[in-house]
C-alpha positions as CSV (number, residue, x, y, z in Angstrom):
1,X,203.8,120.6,199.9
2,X,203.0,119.3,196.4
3,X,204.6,120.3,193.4
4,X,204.5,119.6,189.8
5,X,206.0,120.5,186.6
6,X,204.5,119.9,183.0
7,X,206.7,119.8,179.8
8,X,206.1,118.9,176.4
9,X,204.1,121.2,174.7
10,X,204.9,122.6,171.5
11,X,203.2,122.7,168.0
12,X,201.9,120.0,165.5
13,X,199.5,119.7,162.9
14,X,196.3,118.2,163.2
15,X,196.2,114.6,163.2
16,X,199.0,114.7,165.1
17,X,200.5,113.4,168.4
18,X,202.0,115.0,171.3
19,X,202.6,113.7,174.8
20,X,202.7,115.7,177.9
21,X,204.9,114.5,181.0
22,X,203.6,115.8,184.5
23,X,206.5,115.2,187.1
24,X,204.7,115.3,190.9
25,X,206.8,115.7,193.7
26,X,205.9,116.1,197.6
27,X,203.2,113.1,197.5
28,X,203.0,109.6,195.9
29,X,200.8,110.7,192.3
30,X,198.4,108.0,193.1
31,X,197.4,109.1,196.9
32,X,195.4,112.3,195.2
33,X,193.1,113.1,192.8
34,X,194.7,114.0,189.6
35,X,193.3,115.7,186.9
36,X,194.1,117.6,183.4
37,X,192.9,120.7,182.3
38,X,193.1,123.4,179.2
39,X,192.6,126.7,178.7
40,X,192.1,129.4,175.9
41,X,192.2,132.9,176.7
42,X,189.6,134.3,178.5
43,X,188.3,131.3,179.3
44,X,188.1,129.2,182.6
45,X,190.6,126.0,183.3
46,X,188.1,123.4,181.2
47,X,188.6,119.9,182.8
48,X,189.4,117.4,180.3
49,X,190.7,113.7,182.0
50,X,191.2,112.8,185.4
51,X,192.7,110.1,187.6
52,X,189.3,110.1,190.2
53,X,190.1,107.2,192.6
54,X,193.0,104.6,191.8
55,X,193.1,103.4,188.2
56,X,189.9,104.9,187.4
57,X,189.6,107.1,185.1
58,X,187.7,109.9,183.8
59,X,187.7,111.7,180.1
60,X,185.4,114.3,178.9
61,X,183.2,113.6,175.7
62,X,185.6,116.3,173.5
63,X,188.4,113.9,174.2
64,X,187.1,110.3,174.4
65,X,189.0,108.1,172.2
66,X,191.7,111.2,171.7
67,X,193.4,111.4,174.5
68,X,194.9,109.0,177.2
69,X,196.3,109.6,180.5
70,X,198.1,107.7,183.0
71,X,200.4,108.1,186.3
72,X,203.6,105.8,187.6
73,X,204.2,106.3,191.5
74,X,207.4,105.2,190.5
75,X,208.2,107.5,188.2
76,X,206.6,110.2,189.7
77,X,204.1,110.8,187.2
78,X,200.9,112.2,185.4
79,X,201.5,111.7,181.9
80,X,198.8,112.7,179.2
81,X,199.1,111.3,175.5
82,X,196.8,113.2,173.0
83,X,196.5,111.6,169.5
84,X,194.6,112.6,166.4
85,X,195.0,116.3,167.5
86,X,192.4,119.1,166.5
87,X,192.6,122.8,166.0
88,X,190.0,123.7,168.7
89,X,192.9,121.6,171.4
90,X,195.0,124.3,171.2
91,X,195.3,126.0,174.8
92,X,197.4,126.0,178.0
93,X,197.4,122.4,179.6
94,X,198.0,122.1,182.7
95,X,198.2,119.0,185.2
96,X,196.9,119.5,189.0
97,X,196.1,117.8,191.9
98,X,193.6,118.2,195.0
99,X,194.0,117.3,198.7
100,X,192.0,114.2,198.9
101,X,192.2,110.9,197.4
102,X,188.1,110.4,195.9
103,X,186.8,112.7,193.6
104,X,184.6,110.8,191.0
105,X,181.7,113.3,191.1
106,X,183.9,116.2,191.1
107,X,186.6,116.1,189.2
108,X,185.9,119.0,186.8
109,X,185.4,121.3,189.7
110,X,188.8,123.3,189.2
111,X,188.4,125.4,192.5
112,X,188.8,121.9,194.2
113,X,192.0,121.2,193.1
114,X,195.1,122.8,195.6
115,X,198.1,122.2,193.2
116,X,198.9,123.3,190.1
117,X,201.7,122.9,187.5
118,X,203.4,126.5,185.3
119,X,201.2,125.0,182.5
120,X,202.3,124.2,178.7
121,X,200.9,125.7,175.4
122,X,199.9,123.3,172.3
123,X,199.2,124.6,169.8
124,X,197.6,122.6,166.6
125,X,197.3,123.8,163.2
126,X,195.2,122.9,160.3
């Protein structure tokens, strides 16, 4: 049974930097499909970056060049480092995970994904 935990949020202006720590417990982070996602209210889970088979990894257009995520077995986990922060960022983030360890041609699909983290607000101001 998989678990994980985000922490980190908080609020910063934009142009700013804020990292998010993902702790995973109940399976090494690198034996899954790991991905990020954010979202406003109303809205769907919007998938942002994802960790689709190894070391590759995914990032959507809105975040290229932005944001930055990584994962440590050792450490037990899914960080995501977001510089250069915008207004329009500011959402729920939320780390998850499916059941299998491929997913390079569907790694946005949030219904896919079997674990989920409490998620964490940021919120950016202008």
């Amino acid at each position: 049974q998989g678990h994980l935990v985000e922490s980190g949020g908080g609020s910063v202006q934009a142009g700013g930097s804020l990292s998010l720590p993902c702790a995973v417990s109940g399976f090494p982070v690198s034996s899954r499909c790991t991905g990020w996602f954010r979202q406003t209210l109303g809205k769907e889970h919007d998938a942002f970056a994802a960790a689709v088979f190894g070391d590759i990894l995914r990032y959507a257009d809105f975040v290229k060049g932005r944001f930055t995520i990584s994962r440590d077995n050792a450490k037990k986990r899914l960080d995501l480092q977001m510089n250069n922060l915008k207004p329009e960022d500011t959402a729920v983030y939320y780390c998850a995970a499916k059941s299998n360890y491929y997913c390079s041609g569907t790694w946005k699909m949030s219904a896919e994904y079997i674990y989920w983290g409490q998620g964490t607000q940021v919120t950016v101001s202008s």
